[in-house]
KEKE-3310 file (N, C-alpha, C; in steps of 0.2 Angstrom, whole numbers, plus 5000, padded with zeros to 4 digits):
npx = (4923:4931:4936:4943:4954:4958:4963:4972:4983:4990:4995:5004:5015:5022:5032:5032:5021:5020:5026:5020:5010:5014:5018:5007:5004:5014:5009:4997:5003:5007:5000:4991:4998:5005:4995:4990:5003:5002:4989:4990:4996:4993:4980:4984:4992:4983:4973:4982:4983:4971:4970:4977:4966:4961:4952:4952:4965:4979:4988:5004:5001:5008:5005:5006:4996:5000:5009:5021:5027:5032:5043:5040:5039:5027:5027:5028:5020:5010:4999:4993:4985:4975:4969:4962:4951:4934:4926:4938:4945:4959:4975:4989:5005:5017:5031:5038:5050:5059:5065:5078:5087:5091:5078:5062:5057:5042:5044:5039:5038:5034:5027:5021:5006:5002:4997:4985:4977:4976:4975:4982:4996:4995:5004:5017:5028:5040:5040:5033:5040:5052:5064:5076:5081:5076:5066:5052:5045:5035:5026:5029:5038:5047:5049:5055:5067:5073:5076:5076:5069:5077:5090:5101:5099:5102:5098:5095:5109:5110:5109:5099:5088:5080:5065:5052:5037:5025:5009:5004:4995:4995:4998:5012:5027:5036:5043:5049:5056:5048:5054:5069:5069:5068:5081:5089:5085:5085:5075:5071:5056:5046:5033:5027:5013:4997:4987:4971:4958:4942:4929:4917:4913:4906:4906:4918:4916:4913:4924:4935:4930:4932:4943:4950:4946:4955:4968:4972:4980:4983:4981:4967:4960:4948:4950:4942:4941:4951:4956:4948:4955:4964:4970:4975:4968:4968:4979:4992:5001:5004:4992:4995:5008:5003:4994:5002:5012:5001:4998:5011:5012:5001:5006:5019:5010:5000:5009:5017:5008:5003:5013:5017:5005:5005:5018:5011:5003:5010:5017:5007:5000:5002:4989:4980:4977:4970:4960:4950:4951:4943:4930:4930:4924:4931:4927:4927:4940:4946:4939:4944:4957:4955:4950:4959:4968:4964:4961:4975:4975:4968:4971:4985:4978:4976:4989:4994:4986:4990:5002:5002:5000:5008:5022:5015:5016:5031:5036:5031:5036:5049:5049:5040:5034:5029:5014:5001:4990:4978:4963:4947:4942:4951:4959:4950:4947:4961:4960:4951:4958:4970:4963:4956:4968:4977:4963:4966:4978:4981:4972:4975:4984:4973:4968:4975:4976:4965:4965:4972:4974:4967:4973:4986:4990:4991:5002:5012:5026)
npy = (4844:4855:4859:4848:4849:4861:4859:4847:4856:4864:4856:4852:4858:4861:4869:4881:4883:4884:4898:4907:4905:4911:4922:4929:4927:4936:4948:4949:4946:4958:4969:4966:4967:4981:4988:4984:4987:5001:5007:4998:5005:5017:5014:5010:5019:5028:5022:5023:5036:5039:5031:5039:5043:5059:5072:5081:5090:5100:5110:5116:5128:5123:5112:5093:5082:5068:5066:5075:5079:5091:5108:5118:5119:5122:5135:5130:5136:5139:5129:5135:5144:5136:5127:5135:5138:5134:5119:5112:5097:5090:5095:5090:5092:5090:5083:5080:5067:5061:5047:5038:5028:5011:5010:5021:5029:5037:5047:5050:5062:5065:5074:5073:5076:5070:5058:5062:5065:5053:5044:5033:5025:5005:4997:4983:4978:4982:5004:5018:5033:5041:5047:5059:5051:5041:5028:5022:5008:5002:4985:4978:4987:4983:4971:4972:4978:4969:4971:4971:4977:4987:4987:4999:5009:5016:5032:5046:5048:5048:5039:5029:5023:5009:5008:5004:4992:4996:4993:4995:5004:5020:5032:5034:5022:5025:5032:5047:5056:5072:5086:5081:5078:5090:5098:5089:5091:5104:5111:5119:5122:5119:5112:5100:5095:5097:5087:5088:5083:5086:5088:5082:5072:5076:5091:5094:5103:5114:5117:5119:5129:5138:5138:5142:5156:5160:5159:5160:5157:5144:5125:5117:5099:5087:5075:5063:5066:5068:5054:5049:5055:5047:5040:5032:5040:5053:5056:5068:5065:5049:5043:5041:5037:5024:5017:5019:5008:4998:4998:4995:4981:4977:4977:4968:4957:4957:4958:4946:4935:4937:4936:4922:4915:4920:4913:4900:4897:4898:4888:4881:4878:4868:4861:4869:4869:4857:4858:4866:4860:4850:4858:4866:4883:4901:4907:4898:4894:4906:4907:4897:4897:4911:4907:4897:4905:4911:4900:4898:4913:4913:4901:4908:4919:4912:4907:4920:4925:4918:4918:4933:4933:4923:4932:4943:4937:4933:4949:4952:4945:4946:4959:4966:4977:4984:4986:4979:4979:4965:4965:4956:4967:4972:4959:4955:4964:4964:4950:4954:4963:4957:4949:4955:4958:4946:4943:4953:4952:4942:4944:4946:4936:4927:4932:4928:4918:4912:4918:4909:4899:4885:4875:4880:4879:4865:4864:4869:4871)
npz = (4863:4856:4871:4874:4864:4867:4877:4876:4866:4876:4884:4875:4873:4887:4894:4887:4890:4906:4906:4902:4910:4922:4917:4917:4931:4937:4931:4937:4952:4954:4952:4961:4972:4970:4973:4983:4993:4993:4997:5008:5017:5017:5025:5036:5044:5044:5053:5064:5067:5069:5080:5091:5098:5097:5091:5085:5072:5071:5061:5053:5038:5027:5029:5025:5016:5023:5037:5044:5032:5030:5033:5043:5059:5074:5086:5103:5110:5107:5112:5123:5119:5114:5124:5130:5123:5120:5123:5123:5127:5127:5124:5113:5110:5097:5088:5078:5069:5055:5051:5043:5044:5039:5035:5033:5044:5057:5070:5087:5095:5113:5127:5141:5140:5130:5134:5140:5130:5125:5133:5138:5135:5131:5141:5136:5142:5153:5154:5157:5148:5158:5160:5150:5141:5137:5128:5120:5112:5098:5098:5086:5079:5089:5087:5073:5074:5082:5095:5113:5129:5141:5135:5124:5112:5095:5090:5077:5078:5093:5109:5116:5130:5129:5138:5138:5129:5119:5116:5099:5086:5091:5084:5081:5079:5087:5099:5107:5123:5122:5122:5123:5108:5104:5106:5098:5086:5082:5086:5095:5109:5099:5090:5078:5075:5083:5093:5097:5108:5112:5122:5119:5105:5095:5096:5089:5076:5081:5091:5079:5072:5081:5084:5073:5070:5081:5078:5062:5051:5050:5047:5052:5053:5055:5063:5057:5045:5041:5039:5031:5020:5017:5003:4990:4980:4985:4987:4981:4963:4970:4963:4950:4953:4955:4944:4933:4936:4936:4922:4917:4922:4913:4903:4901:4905:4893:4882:4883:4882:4867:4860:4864:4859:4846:4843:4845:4834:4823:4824:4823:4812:4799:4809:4809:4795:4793:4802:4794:4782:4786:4787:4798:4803:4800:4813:4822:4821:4826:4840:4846:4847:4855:4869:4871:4875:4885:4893:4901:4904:4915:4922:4926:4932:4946:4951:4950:4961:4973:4971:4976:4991:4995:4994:5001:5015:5014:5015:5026:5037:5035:5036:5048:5051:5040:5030:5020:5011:5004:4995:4990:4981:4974:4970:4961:4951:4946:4941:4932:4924:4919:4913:4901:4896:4892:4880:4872:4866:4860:4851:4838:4835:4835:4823:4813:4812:4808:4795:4788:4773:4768:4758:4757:4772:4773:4765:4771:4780)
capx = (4928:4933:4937:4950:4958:4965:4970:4980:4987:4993:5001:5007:5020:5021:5037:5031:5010:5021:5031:5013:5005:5020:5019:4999:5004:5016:5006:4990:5006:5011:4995:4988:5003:5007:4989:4988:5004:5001:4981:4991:5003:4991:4977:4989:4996:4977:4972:4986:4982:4966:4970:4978:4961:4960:4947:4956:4972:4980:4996:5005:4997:5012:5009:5006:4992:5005:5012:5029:5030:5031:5049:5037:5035:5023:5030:5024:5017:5000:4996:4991:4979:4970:4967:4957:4946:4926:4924:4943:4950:4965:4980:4995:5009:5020:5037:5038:5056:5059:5072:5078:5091:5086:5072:5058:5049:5043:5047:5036:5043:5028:5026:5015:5000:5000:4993:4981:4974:4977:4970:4989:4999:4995:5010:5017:5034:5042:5037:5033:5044:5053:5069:5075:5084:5069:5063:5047:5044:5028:5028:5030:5047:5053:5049:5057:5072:5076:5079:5071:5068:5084:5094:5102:5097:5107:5097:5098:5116:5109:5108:5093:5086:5072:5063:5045:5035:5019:5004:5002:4990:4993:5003:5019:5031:5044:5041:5054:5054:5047:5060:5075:5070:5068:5086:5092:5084:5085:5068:5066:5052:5041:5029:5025:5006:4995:4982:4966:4953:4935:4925:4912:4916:4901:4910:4922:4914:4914:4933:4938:4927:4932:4952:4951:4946:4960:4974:4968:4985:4985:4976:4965:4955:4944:4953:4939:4942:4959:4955:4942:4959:4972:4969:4979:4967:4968:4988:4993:5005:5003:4987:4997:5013:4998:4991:5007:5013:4997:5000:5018:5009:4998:5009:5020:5004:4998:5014:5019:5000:5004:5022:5015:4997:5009:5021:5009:4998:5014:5017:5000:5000:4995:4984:4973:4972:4967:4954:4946:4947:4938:4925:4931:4926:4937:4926:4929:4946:4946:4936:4950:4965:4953:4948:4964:4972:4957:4964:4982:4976:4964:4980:4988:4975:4976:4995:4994:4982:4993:5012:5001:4998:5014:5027:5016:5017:5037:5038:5030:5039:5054:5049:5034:5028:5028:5008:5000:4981:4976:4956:4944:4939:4956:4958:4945:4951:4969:4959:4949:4965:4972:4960:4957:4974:4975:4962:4969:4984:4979:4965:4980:4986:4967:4964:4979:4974:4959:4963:4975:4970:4966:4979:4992:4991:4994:5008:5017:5032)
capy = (4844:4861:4855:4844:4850:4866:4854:4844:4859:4866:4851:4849:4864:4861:4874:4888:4884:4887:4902:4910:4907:4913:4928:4934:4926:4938:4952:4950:4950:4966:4974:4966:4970:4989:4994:4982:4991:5009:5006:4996:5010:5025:5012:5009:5027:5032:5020:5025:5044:5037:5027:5043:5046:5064:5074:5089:5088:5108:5107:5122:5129:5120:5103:5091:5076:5065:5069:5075:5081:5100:5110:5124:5119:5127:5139:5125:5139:5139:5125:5140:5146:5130:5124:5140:5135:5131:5112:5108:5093:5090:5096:5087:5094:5082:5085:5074:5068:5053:5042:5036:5023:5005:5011:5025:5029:5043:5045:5056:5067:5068:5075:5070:5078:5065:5050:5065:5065:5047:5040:5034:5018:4999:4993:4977:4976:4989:5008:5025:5038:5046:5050:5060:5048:5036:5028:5018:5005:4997:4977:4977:4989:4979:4964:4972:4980:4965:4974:4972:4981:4987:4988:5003:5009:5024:5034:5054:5049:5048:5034:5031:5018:5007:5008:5001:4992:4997:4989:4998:5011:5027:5039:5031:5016:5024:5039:5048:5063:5081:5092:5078:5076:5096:5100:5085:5094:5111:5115:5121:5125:5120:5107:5099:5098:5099:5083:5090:5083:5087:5085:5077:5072:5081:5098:5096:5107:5118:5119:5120:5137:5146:5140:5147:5164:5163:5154:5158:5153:5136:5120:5114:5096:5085:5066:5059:5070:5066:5046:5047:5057:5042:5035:5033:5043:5058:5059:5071:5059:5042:5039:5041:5031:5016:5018:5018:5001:4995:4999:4990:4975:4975:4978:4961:4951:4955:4954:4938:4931:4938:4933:4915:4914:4920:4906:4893:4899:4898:4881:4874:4879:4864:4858:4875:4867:4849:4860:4871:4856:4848:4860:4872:4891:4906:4912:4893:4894:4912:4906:4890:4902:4915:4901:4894:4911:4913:4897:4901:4918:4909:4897:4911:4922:4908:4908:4926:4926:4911:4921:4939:4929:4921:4937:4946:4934:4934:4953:4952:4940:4951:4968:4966:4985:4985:4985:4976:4974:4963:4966:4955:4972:4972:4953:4955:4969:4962:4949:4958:4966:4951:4944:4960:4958:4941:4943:4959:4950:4934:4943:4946:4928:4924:4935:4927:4910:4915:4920:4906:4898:4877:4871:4885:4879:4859:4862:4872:4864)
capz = (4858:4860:4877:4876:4860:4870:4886:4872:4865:4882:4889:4870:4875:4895:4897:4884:4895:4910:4906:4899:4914:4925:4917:4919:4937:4941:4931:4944:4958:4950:4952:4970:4978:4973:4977:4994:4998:4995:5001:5016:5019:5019:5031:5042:5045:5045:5060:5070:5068:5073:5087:5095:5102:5095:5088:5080:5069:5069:5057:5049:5032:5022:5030:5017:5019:5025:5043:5042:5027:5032:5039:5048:5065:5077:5092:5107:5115:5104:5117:5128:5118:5111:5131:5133:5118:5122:5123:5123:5134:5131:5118:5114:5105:5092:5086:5071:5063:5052:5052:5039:5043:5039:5034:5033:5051:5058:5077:5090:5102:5116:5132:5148:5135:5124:5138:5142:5124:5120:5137:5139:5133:5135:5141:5136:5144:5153:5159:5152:5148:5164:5159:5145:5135:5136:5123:5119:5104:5098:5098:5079:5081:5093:5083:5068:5077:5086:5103:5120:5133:5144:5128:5121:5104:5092:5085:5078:5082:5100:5112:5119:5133:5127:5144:5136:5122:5121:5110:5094:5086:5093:5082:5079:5083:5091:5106:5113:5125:5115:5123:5119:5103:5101:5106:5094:5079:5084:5087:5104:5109:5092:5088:5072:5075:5090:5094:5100:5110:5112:5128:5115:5099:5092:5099:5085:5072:5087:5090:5075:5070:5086:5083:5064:5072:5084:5072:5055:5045:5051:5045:5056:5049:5060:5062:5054:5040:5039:5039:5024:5015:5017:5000:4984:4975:4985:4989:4974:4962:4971:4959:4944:4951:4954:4937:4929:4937:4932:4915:4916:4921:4910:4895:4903:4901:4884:4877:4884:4878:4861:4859:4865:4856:4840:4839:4843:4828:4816:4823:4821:4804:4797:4810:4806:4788:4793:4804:4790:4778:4788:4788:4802:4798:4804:4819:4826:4825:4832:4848:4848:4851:4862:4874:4873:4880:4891:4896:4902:4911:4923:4924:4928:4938:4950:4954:4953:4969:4977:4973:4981:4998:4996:4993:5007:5021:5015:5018:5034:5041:5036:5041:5054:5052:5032:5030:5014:5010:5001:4995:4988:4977:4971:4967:4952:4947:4943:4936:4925:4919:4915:4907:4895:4892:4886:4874:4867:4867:4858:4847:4831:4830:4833:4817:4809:4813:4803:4788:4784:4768:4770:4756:4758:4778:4773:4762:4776:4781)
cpx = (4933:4940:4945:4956:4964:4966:4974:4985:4993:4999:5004:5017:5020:5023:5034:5023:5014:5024:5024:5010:5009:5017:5011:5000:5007:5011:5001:4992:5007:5005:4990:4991:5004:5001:4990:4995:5004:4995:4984:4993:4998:4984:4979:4990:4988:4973:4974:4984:4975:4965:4971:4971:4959:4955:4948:4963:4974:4989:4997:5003:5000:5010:5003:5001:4995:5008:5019:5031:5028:5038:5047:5036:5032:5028:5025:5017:5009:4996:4992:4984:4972:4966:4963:4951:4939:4927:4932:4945:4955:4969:4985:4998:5016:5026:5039:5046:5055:5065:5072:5085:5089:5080:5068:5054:5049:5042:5043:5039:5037:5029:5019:5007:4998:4996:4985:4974:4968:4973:4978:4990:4998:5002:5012:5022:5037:5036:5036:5042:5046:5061:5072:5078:5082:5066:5058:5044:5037:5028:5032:5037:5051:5055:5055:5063:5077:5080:5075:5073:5075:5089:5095:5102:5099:5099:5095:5104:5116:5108:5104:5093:5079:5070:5055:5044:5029:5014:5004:4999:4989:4998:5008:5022:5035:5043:5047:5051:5054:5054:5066:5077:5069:5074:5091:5091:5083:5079:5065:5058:5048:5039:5026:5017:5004:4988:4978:4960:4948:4932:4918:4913:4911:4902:4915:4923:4915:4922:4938:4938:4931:4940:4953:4950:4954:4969:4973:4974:4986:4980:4974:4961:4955:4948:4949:4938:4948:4961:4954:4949:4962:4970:4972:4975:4969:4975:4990:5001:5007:4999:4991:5005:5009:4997:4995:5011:5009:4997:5006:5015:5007:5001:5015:5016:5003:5003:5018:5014:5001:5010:5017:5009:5002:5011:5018:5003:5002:5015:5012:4998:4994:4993:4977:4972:4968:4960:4949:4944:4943:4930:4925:4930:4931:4934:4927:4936:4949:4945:4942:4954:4961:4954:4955:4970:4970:4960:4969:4981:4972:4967:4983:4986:4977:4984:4996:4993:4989:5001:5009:5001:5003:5021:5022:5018:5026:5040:5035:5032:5048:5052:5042:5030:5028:5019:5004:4993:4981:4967:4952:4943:4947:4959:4953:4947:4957:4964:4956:4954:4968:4970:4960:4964:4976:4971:4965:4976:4983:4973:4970:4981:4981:4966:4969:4976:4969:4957:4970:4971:4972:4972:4987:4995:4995:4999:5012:5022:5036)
cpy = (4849:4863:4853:4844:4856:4863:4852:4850:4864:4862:4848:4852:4866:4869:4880:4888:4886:4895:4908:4910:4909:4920:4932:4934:4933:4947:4954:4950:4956:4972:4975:4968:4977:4991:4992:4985:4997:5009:5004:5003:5016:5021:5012:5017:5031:5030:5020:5034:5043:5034:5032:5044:5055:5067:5079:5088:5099:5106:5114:5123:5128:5113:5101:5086:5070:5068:5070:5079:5091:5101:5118:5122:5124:5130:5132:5128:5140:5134:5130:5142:5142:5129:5128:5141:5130:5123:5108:5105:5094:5094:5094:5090:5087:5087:5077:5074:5060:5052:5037:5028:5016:5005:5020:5025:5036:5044:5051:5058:5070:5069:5071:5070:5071:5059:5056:5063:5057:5041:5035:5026:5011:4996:4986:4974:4984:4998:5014:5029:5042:5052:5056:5057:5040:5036:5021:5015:5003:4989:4975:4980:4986:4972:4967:4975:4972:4969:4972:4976:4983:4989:4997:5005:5017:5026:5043:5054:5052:5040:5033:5023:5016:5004:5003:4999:4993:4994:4995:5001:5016:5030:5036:5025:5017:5031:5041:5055:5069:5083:5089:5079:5084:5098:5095:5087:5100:5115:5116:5123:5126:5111:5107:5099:5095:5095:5087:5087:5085:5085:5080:5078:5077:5089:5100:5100:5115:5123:5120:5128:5141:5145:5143:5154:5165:5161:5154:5154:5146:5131:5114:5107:5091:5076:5061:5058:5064:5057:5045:5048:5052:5038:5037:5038:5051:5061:5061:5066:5051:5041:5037:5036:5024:5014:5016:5010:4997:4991:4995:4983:4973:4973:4970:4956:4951:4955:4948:4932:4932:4934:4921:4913:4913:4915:4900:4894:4897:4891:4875:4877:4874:4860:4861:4872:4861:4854:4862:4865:4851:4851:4868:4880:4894:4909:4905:4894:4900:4910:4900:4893:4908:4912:4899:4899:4912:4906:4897:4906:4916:4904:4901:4918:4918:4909:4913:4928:4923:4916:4927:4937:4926:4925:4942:4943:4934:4941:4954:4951:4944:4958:4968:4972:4987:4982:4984:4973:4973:4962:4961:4961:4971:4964:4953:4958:4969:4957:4948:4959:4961:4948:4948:4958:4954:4941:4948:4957:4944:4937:4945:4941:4923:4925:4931:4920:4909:4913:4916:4903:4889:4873:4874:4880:4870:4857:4865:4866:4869)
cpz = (4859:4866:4878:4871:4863:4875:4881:4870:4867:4883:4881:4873:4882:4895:4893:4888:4904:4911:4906:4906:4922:4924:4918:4928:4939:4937:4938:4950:4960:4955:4960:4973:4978:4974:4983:4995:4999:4998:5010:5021:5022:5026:5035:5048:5047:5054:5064:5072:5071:5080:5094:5101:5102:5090:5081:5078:5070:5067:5056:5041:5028:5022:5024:5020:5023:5032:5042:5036:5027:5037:5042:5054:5068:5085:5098:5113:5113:5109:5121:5127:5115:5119:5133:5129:5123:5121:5122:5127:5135:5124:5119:5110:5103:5088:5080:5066:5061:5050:5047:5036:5044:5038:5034:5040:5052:5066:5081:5093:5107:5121:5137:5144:5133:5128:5139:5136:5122:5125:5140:5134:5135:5134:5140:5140:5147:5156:5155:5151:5156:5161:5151:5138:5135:5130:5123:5110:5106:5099:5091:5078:5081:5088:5077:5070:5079:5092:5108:5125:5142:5139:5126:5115:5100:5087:5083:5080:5092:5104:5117:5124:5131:5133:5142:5129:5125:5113:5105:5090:5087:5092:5077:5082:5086:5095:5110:5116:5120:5119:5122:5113:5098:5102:5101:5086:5079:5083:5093:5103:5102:5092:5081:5069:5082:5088:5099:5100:5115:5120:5127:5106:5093:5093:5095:5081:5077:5085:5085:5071:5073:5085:5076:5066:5076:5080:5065:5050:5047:5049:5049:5054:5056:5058:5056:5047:5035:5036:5032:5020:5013:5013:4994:4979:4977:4988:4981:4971:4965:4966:4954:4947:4949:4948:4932:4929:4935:4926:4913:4914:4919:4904:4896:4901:4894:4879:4877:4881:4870:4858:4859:4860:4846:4836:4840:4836:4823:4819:4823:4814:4800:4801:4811:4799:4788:4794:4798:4785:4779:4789:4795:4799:4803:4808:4825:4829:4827:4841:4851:4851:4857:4869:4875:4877:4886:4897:4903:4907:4916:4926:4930:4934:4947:4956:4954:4961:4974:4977:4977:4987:4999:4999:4999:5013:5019:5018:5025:5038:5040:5040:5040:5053:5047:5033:5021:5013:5004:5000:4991:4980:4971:4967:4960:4949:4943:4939:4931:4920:4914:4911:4900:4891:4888:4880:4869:4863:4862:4850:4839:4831:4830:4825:4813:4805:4807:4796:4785:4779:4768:4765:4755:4766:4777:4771:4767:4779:4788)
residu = (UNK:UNK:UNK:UNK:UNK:UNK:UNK:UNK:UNK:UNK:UNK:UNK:UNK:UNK:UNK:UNK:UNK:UNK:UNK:UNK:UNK:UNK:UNK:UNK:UNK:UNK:UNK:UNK:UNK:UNK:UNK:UNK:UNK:UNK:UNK:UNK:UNK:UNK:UNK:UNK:UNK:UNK:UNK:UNK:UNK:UNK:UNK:UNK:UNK:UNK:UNK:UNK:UNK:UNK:UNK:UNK:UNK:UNK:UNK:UNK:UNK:UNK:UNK:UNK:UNK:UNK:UNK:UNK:UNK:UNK:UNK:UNK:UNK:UNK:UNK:UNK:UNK:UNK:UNK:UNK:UNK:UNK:UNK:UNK:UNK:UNK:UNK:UNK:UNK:UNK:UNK:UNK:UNK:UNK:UNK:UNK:UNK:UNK:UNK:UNK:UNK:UNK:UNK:UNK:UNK:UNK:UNK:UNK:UNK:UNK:UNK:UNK:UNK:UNK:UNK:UNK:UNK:UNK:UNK:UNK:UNK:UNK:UNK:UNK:UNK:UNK:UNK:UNK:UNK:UNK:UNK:UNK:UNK:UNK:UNK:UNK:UNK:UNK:UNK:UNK:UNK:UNK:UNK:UNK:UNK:UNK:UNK:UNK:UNK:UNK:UNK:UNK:UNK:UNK:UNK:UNK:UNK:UNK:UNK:UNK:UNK:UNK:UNK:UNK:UNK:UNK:UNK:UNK:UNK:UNK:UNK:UNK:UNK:UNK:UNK:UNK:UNK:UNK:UNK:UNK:UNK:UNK:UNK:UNK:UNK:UNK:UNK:UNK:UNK:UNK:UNK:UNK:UNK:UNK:UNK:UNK:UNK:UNK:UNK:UNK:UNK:UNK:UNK:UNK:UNK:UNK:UNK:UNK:UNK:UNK:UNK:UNK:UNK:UNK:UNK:UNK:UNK:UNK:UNK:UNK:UNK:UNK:UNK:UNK:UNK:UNK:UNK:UNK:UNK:UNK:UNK:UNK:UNK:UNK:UNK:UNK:UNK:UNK:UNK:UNK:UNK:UNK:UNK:UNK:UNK:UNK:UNK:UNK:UNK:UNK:UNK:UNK:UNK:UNK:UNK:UNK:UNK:UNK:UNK:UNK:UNK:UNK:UNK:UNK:UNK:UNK:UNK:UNK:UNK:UNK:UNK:UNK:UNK:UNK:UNK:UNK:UNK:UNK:UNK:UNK:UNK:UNK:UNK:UNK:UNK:UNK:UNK:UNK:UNK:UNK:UNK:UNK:UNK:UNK:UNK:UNK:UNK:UNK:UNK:UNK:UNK:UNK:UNK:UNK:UNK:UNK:UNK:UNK:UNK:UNK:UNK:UNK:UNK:UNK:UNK:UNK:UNK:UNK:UNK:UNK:UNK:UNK:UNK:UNK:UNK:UNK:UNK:UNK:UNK:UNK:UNK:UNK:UNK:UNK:UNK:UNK:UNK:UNK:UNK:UNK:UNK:UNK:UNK:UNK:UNK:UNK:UNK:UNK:UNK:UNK:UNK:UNK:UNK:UNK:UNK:UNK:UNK:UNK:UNK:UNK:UNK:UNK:UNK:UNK:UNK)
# end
């Protein structure tokens, strides 16, 4: 009975059961989407710093968890003294600028080192860096660039040759020569941090002691370190932007559940008095209107999931190196949220519903 008292009273009011269930939809889109993409955003960025093939990170003691975010570079000549380090193979030095036209990137500047480090590039098209106004894309770039190989591409107000693409994961997506890309941002002779690896990964702890003696104002942290860090709780102010959009989203759902629960309470008026003259007590017609919210957001859970999987495959397909996870952990969790919030939402014009009185409710007009 229950049952099919709230299907009728859904498809009593199609447009006002659409509009309700629209709105938890796009809260649960709210909430999947800005974690999968700042979760994407920092995974991403993590497994490329990974991919490099590096054991040891050495930054300057300003830089920030984020590559790039530091205007200290290092003198490039520190290289000298790392390669003379116990258990070190190789060292690369990194000149890190971001580009910020059409987008956000952040662009290497590497020498010959860098294949040393990294084990070198799988090429897909095209050839390494020779020249110094070579330049190298990832497949994702290119894809997102729309350029191919041979093509001319501006940028730093410079015009570079896109000589190669190269498969994806190691560092950045966009590679030009270091001593180019240090006369264009006027850092001769300076690197932003210095890839260090190990003759055995378990040598790390190693190289890292004997370089704090030799380099103490610098911050040395082990890749694998660095990986665990790349997560919204541990980037200072990301947690709190998350938490706050959450919050939005949530505050969308429960006052579209409210608002809606509301007026179908005052326009079922009297068909709360038939109920109760009938015998209905006031924790029935509570569970009615609960259930019938509870309804709506599992409606709207649904198409939640379905617009998050829908609005990511759109930005993908626009911008190819935009990274957006989607988790199973975070699916519940948006629909927890959801659900909370519809009952909180719904539990005033439950209490209302309640305490109307059975011949007040039948005279209602």
């Amino acid at each position: 009975m229950m049952g099919e008292m709230i299907t009728r009273n859904l498809l009593h009011r199609p447009i006002r059961t659409f509009i309700g269930v629209l709105a938890i939809a796009v809260e649960v889109a709210l909430v999947v989407l800005i974690v999968g993409l700042t979760s994407g955003i920092l995974n991403e960025t993590a497994k490329r710093v990974e991919g490099v093939g590096a054991d040891v990170l050495l930054q300057p003691s300003s830089a920030g968890r984020l590559m790039g975010m530091t205007n200290s570079p290092m003198p490039v000549k520190i290289k000298e003294l790392l390669v003379q380090v116990q258990y070190v193979q190789a060292v690369a030095p990194v000149l890190l600028q971001f580009n910020s036209s059409g987008g956000v990137e952040l662009v290497y500047g590497i020498d010959k080192s860098f294949d040393e480090v990294s084990g070198g590039f799988v090429y897909l098209q095209g050839h390494g860096l020779e020249g110094p106004d070579d330049m190298l894309l990832d497949e994702l770039a290119m894809q997102s660039k729309h350029v191919k190989v041979g093509q001319k591409y501006k940028l730093f107000n410079h015009d570079w040759n896109l000589v190669g693409i190269v498969e994806h994961g190691k560092g950045s997506r966009i590679f030009v020569p270091l001593s180019t890309l240090q006369d264009l941002s006027g850092a001769t002779d300076k690197a932003s941090l210095f890839y260090i690896k190990c003759t055995r990964p378990e040598h790390t702890e190693d190289v890292i002691a004997e370089v704090k003696t030799i380099l103490p104002n610098y911050t040395l942290t082990a890749i694998k370190d660095y990986v665990s860090m790349m997560t919204t709780t541990s980037i200072p102010g990301l947690n709190a932007f998350v938490d706050s959009m959450i919050g939005l989203a949530v505050c969308i759902g429960l006052l579209v559940i409210f608002l809606t629960m509301y007026t179908t309470v005052i326009e079922r008026t009297r068909d709360i008095g038939v109920l109760k003259s009938l015998g209905a007590t006031s924790p029935f017609i509570i569970r009615a209107v609960l259930y019938e919210s509870a309804s709506l957001c599992l409606g709207g859970i649904v198409a939640g999931v379905a617009l998050s999987y829908a609005v990511r495959a759109g930005f993908l397909k626009a911008f190819p190196t935009l990274a957006v996870l989607i988790t199973p952990e975070w699916i519940l969790r948006a629909a927890a949220i959801a659900m909370v919030g519809a009952v909180l939402g719904a539990s005033y014009p439950a209490w209302v519903a309640s305490r109307k009185d059975a011949v007040e409710a039948l005279t209602f007009d």
